[in-house]
N, C-alpha and C positions, 0 to 999 in steps of 0.2 A: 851590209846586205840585210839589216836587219833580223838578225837571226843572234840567238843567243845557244850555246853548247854547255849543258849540263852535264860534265864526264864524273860517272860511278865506276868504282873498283868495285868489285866483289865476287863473290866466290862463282866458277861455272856454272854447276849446280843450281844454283839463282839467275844465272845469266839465264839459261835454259827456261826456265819457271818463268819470269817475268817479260822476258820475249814472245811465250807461247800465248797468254796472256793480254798480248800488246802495250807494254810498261816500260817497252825501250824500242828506241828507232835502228840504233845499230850498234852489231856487233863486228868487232873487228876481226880478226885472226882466226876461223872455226871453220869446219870439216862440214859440209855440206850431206847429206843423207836423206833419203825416203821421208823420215818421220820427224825433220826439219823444214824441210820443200813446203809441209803445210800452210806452216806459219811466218815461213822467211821467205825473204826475196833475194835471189842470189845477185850481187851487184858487182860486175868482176872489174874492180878497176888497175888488175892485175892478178897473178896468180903467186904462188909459193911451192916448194918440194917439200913436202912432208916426209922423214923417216922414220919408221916406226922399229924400235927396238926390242929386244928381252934381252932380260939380266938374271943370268943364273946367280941364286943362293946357295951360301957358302955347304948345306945339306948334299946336294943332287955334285955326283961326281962324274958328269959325263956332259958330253957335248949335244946340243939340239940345232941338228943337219936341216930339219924341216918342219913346214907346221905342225904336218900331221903328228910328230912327237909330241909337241907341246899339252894334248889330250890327256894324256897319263896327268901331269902337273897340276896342283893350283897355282893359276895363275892371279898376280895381284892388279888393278888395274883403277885409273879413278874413276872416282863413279862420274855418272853422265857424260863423258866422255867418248869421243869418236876418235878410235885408232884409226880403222880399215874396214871395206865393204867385209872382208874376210875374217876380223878379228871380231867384230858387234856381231854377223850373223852367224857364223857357226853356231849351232848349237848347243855340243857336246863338248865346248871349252869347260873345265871346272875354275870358272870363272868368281874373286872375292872383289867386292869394290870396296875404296874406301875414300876420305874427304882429302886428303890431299897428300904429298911425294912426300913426307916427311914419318907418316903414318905408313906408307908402303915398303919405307927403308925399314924400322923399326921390325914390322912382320916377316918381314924377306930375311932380315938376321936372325930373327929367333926362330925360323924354321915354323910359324905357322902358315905361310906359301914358297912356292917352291920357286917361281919364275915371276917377273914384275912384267909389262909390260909399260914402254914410253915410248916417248916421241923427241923429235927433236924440238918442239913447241912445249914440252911438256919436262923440263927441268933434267937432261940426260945425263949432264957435270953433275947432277946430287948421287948419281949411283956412280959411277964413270971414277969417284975417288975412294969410294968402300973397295979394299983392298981383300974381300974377303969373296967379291961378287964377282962373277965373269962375262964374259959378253958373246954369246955365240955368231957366228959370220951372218945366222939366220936375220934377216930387216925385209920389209915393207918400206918402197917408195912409191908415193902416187903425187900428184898435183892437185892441190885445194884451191877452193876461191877465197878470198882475202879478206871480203866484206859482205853482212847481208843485213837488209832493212827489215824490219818488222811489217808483216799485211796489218797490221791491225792499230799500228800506232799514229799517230801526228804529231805528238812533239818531237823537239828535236834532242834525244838525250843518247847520249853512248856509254856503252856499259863494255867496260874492260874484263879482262880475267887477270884474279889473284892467285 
């Protein structure tokens, strides 16, 4: 077809940045939002079930029934990141970002947050065998779109997440 695929790994965080930018054509696997809509194009050439989790730290000794608990908490979560319409706009979440699931585990055991927040896209087997973490019944399921193109690019390059 004449067409040549330049595929990059790299962190979200950069995906995000260089998409906004128009330094990539597309992204694969990502949660569509308001303050995305900008600069992507939503291209559904199928959808996915997103579930969004919390994982209580071995600190907190009680069960979280509902969002509205989760308030009281810091919660840990990756940066740039799209859980849920409900999880990004709340306000009043006490909300720590950090660079990636390996960094969240770390802080979640030593009691500098209280609750993680993940997904099923987003490495749930890394907490899921810390035996020290719990899982409350509490989840977030919605439907994502799968893929989106950049407004602002023309080459053709796809940028993954690490």
């Amino acid at each position: 077809m004449g067409h040549s695929v330049d595929w990059s790994t790299v962190p979200w965080a950069r995906t995000i940045n260089v998409a906004e930018v128009g330094e990539v054509d597309i992204i694969p696997r990502h949660s569509m939002n308001n303050e995305r809509e900008v600069f992507l194009n939503a291209v559904p050439y199928g959808y996915s079930i997103r579930e969004v989790f919390y994982i209580i730290g071995p600190n907190i000794n009680q069960q979280i029934n509902n969002f509205e608990e989760l308030k009281q908490y810091r919660i840990g979560a990756l940066r740039d990141s799209f859980y849920s319409d409900l999880f990004n706009n709340t306000d009043d979440l006490k909300r720590r970002y950090y660079n990636d699931t390996e960094q969240i585990i770390k802080v979640l055991e030593n009691g500098r947050i209280d609750v993680a927040v993940t997904s099923s896209s987003h490495d749930i087997d890394k907490f899921t065998v810390v035996s020290a973490f719990t899982q409350p019944t509490l989840s977030t399921v919605f439907i994502t779109d799968a893929i989106s193109a950049s407004r602002k690019s023309h080459r053709l390059q796809v940028t993954s997440l690490s």
